[in-house]
Structures are given as C-alpha cells and as structure tokens.
TORPA-4810 file (N, C-alpha, C, O; in nm, 3 decimals):
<nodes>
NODE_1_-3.301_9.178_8.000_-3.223_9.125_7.894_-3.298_9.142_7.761_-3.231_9.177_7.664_X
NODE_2_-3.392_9.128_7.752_-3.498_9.122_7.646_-3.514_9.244_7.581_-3.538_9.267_7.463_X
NODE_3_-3.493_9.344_7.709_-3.497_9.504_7.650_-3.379_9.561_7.607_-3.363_9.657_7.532_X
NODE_4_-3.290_9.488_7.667_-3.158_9.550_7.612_-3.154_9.455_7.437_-3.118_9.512_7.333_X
NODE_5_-3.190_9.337_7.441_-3.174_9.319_7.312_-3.244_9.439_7.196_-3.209_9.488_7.088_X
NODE_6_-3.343_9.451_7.275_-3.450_9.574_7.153_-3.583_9.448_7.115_-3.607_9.448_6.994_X
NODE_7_-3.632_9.390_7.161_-3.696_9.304_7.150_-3.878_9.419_7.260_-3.913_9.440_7.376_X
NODE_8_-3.929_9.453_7.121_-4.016_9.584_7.176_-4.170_9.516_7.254_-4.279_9.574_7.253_X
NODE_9_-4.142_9.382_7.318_-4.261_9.370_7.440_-4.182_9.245_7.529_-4.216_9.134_7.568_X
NODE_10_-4.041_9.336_7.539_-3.952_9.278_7.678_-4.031_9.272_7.754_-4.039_9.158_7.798_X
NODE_11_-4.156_9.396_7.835_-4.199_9.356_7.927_-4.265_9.237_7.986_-4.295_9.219_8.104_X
NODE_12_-4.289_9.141_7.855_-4.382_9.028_7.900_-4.266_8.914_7.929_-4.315_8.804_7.953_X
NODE_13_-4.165_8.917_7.931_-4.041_8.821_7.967_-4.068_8.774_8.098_-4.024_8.665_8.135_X
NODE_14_-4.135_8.846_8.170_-4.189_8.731_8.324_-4.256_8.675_8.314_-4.264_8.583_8.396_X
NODE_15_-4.375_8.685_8.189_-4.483_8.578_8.175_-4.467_8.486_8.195_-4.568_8.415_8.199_X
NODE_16_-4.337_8.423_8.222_-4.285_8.228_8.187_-4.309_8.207_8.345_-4.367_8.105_8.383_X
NODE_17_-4.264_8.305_8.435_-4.298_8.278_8.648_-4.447_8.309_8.617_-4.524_8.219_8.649_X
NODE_18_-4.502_8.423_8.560_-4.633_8.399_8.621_-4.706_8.277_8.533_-4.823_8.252_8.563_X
NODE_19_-4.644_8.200_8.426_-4.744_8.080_8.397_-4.739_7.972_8.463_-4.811_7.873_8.449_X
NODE_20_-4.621_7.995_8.562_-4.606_7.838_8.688_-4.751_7.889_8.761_-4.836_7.801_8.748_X
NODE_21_-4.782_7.960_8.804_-4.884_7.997_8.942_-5.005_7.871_8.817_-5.057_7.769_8.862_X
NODE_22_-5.019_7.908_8.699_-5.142_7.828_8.690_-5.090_7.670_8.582_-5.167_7.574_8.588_X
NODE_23_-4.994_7.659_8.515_-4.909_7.579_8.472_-4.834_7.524_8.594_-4.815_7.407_8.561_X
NODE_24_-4.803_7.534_8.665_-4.723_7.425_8.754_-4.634_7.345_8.766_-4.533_7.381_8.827_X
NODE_25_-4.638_7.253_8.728_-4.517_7.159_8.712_-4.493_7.154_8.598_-4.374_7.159_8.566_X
NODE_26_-4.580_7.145_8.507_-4.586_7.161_8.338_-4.461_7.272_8.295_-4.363_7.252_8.223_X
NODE_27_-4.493_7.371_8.352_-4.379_7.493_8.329_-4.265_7.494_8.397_-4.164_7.542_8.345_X
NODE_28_-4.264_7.434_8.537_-4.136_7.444_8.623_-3.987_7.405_8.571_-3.880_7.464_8.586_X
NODE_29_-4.020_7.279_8.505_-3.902_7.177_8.481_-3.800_7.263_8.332_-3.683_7.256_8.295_X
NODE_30_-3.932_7.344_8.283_-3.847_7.481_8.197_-3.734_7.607_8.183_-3.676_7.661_8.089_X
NODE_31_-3.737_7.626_8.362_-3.666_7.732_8.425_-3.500_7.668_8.526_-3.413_7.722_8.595_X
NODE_32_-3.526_7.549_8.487_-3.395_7.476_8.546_-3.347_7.341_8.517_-3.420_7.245_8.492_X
NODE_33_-3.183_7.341_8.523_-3.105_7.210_8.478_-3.074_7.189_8.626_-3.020_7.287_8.678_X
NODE_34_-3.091_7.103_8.693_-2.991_7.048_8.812_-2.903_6.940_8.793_-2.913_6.817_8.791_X
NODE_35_-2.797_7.039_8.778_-2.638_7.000_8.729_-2.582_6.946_8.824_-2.547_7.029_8.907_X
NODE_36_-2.555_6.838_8.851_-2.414_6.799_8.984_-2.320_6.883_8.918_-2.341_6.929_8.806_X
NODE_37_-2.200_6.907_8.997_-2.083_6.972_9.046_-2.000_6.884_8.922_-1.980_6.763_8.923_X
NODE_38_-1.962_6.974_8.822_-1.835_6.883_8.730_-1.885_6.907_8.595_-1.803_6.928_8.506_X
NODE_39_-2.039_6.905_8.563_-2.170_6.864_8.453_-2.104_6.914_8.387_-2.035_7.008_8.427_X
NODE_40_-2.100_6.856_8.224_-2.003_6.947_8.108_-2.128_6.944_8.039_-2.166_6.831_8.009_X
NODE_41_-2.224_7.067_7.997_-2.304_7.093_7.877_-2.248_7.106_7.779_-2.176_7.198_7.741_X
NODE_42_-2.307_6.924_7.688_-2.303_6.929_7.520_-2.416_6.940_7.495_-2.501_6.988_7.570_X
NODE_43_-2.436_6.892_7.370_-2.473_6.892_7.251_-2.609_6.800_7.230_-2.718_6.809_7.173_X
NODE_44_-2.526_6.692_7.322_-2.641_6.539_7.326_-2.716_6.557_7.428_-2.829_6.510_7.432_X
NODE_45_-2.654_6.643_7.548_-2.777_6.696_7.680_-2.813_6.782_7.644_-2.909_6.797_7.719_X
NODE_46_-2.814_6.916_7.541_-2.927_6.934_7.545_-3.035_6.917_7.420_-3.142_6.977_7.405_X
NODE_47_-2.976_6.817_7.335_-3.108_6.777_7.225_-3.180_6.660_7.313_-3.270_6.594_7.262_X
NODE_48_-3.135_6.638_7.452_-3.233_6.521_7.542_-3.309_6.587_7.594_-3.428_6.558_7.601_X
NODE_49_-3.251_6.701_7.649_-3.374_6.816_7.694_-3.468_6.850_7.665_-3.570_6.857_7.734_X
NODE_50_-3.448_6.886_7.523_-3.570_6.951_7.415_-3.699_6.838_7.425_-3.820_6.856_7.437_X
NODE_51_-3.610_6.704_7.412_-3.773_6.585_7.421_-3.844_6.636_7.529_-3.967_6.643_7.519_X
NODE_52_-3.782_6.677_7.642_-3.812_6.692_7.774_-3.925_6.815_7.820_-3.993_6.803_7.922_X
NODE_53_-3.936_6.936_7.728_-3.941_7.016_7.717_-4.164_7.011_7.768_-4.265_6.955_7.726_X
NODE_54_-4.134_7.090_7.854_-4.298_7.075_7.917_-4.338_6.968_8.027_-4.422_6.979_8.117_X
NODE_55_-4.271_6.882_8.002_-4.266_6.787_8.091_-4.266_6.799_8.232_-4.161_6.824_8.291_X
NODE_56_-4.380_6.783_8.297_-4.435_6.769_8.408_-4.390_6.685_8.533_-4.395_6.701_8.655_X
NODE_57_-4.335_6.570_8.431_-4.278_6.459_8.571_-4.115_6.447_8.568_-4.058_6.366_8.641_X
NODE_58_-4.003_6.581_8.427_-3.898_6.622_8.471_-3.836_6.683_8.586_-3.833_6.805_8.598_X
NODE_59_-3.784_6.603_8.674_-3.761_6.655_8.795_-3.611_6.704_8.818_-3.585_6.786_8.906_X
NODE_60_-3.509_6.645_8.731_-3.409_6.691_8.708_-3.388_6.837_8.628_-3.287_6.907_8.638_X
NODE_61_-3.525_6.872_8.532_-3.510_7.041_8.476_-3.457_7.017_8.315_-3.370_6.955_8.254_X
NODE_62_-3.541_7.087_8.296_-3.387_7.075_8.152_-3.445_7.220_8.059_-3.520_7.237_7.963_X
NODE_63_-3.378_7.292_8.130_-3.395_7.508_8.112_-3.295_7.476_7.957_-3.345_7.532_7.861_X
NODE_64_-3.167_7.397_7.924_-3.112_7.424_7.792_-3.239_7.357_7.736_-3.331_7.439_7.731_X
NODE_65_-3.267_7.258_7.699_-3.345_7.220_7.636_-3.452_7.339_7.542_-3.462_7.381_7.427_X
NODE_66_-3.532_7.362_7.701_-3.625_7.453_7.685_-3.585_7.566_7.605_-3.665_7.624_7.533_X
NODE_67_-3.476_7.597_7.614_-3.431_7.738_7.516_-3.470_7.698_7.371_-3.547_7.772_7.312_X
NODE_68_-3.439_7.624_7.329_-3.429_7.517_7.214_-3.561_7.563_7.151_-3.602_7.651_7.076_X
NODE_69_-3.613_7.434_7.233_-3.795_7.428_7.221_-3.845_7.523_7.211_-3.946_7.505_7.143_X
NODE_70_-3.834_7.645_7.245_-3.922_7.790_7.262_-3.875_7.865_7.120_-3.944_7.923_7.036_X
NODE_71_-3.760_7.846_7.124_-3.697_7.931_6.994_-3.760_7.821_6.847_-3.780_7.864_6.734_X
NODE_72_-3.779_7.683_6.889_-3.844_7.632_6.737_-3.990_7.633_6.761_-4.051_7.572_6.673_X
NODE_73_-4.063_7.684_6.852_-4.196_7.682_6.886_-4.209_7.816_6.800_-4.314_7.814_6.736_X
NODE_74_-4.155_7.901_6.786_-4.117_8.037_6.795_-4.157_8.084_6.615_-4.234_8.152_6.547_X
NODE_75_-4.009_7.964_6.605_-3.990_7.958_6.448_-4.151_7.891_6.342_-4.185_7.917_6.226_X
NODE_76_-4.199_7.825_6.421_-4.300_7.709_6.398_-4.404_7.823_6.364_-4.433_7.855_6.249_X
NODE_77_-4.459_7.883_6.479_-4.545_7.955_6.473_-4.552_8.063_6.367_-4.636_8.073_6.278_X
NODE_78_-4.428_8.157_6.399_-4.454_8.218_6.251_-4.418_8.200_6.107_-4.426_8.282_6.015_X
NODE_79_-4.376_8.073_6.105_-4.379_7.998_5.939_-4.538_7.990_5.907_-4.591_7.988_5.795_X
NODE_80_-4.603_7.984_6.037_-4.771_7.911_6.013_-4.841_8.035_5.989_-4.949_8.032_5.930_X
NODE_81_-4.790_8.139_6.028_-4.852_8.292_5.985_-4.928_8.296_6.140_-5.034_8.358_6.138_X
NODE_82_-4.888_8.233_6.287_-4.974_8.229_6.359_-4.888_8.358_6.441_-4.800_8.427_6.390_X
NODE_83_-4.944_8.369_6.590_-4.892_8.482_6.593_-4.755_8.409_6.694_-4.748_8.301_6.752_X
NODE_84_-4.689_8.485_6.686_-4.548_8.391_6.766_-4.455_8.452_6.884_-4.367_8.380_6.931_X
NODE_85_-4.474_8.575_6.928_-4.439_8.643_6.995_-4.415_8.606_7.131_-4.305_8.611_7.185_X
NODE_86_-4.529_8.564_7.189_-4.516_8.452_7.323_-4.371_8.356_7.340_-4.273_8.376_7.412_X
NODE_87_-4.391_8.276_7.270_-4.271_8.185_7.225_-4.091_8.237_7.242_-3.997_8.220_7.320_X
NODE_88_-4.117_8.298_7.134_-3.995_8.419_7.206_-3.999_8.468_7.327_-3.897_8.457_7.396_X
NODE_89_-4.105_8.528_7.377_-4.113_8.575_7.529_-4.037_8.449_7.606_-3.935_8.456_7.675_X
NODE_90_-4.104_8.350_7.579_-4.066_8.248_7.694_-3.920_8.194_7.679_-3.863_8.128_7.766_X
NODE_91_-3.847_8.241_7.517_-3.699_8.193_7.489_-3.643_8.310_7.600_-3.546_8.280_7.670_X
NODE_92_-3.700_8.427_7.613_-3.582_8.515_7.628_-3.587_8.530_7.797_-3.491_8.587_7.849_X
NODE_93_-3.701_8.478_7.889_-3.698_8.431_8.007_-3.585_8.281_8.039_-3.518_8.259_8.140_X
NODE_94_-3.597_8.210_7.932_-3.504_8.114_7.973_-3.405_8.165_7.957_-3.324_8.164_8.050_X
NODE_95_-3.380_8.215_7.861_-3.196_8.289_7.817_-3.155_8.327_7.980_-3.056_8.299_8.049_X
NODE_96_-3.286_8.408_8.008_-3.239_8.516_8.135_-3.212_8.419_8.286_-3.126_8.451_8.367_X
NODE_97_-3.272_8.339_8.296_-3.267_8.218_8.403_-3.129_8.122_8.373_-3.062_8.060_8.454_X
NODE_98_-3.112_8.133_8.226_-2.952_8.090_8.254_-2.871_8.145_8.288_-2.764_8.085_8.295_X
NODE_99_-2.875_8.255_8.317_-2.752_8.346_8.420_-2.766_8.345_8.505_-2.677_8.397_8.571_X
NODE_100_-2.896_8.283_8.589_-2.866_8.267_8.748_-2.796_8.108_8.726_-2.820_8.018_8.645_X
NODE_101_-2.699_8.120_8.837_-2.618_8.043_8.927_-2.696_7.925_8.967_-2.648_7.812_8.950_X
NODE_102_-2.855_7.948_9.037_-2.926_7.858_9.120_-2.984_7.783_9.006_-3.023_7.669_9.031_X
NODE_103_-2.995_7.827_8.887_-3.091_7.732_8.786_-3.011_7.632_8.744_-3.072_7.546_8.682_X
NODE_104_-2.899_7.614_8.757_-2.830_7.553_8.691_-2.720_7.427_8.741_-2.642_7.357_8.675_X
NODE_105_-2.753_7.433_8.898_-2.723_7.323_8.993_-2.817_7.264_9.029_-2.935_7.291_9.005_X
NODE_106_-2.759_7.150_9.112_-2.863_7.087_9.232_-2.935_7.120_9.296_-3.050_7.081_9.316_X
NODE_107_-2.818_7.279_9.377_-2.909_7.334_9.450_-3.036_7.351_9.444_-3.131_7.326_9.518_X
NODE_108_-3.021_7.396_9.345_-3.202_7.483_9.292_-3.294_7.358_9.356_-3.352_7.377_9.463_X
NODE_109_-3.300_7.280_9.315_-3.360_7.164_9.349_-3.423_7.136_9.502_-3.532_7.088_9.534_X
NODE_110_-3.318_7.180_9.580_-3.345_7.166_9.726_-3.440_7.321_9.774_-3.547_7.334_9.834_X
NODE_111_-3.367_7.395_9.732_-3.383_7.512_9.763_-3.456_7.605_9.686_-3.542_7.646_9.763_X
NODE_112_-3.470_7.655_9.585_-3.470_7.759_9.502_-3.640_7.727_9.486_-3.722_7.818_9.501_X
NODE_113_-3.675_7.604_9.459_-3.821_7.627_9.404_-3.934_7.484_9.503_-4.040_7.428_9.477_X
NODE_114_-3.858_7.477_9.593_-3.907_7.395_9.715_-4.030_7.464_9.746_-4.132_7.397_9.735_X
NODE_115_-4.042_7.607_9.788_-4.176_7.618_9.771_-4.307_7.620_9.701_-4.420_7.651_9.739_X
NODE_116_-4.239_7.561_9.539_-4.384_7.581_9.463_-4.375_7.405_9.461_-4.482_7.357_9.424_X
NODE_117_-4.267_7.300_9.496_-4.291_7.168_9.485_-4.372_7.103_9.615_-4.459_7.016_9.614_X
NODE_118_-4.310_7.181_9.736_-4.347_7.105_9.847_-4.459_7.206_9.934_-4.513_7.167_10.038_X
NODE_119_-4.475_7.300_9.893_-4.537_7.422_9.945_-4.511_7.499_10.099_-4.575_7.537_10.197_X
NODE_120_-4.407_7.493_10.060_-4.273_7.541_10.150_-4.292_7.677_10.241_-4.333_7.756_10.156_X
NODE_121_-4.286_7.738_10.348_-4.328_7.865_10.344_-4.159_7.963_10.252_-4.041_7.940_10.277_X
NODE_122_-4.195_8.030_10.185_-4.110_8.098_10.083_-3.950_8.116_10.194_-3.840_8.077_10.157_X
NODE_123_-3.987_8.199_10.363_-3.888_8.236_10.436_-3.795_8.065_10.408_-3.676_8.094_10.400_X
NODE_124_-3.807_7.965_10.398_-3.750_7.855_10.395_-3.643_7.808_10.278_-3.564_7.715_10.286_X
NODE_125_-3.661_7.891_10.175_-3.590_7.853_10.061_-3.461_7.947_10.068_-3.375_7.940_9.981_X
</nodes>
C-alpha cells in the first residue's frame, strides 16, 4: 500500500510487526480494534483511541486511534526539524491492517494474535 501510494521507503511498512518481537504489548494494542458484531466507528471512538495509543494494558486494541497518533507523531516530528519518516512508516502499516477483516473484530482477539499474548504454538491461531 505504501508503495503504491509513492511513499519512496514503503519497504519499511513492516517495521510496526517486527517492533512487537521486541515492543510487545506496548505495540500490539496498535494493530487492532476488537469490534463486537454491529460496532459503528465515530468520531468519539476514535479520539478515545488516540489517548490509548501505545498502551500496553489496551486489550480491547484501538488500530483507529493509532492511525491518528502516528500521523500527529509524524506531523510533530517534522515541525521539530526531527527526522519523521518512521512515524509515517508506522501510519501506513496501520492504514494497511485496516483492511484486514481480523483486525477489526473480536475475533482477532481470540485468534489472530493469541500467539504473541498467550504463547500459543502459531499452528493454533
């Protein structure tokens, strides 16, 4: 997605999975909303998200949020003249995790990332 935008170091758009292996829970709750069946995304869920954003002991997810947060982390950084590129990386991994199906239910919850919560063998998810 990142490359089709023209965004010229798409390739680092997985960086956001490989920063769970050493980020962990810190990063997880970034890559997913677990939505019950019905969930109408406004406006007010996801400026609750954004508080949420990094949050370690979010167990419900909040991936809109995180879009948020990354894109003003983004903005933040290069107002400061710092370098900001990362930031974006990690907006345009969430963008891309909102088109899966599993990030965005319950499911995910049970299933989808059971092995990095409960240390699951992977064949199980």
């Amino acid at each position: 997605m990142a490359k089709a935008a023209g965004f010229p170091n798409w390739y680092n758009a997985a960086g956001a999975d490989l920063a769970k292996i050493k980020a962990g829970d810190k990063e997880t709750g970034n890559h997913y909303a677990n939505n019950p069946p019905g969930t109408v995304v406004n406006p007010e869920m996801i400026r609750e998200q954004v508080k949420r954003y990094d949050d370690p002991n979010d167990e419900k997810g909040h991936l809109y949020g995180a879009i948020v947060a990354s894109l003003r982390d983004y903005q933040s950084a290069k107002s400061a003249g710092k370098y900001s590129d990362y930031y974006l990386v990690y907006c345009a991994h969430y963008v891309g995790d909102l088109s899966m199906p599993l990030h965005n239910m319950d499911f995910n919850s049970l299933y989808h990332f059971s092995f990095l919560k409960n240390e699951a063998r992977i064949t199980d998810c």
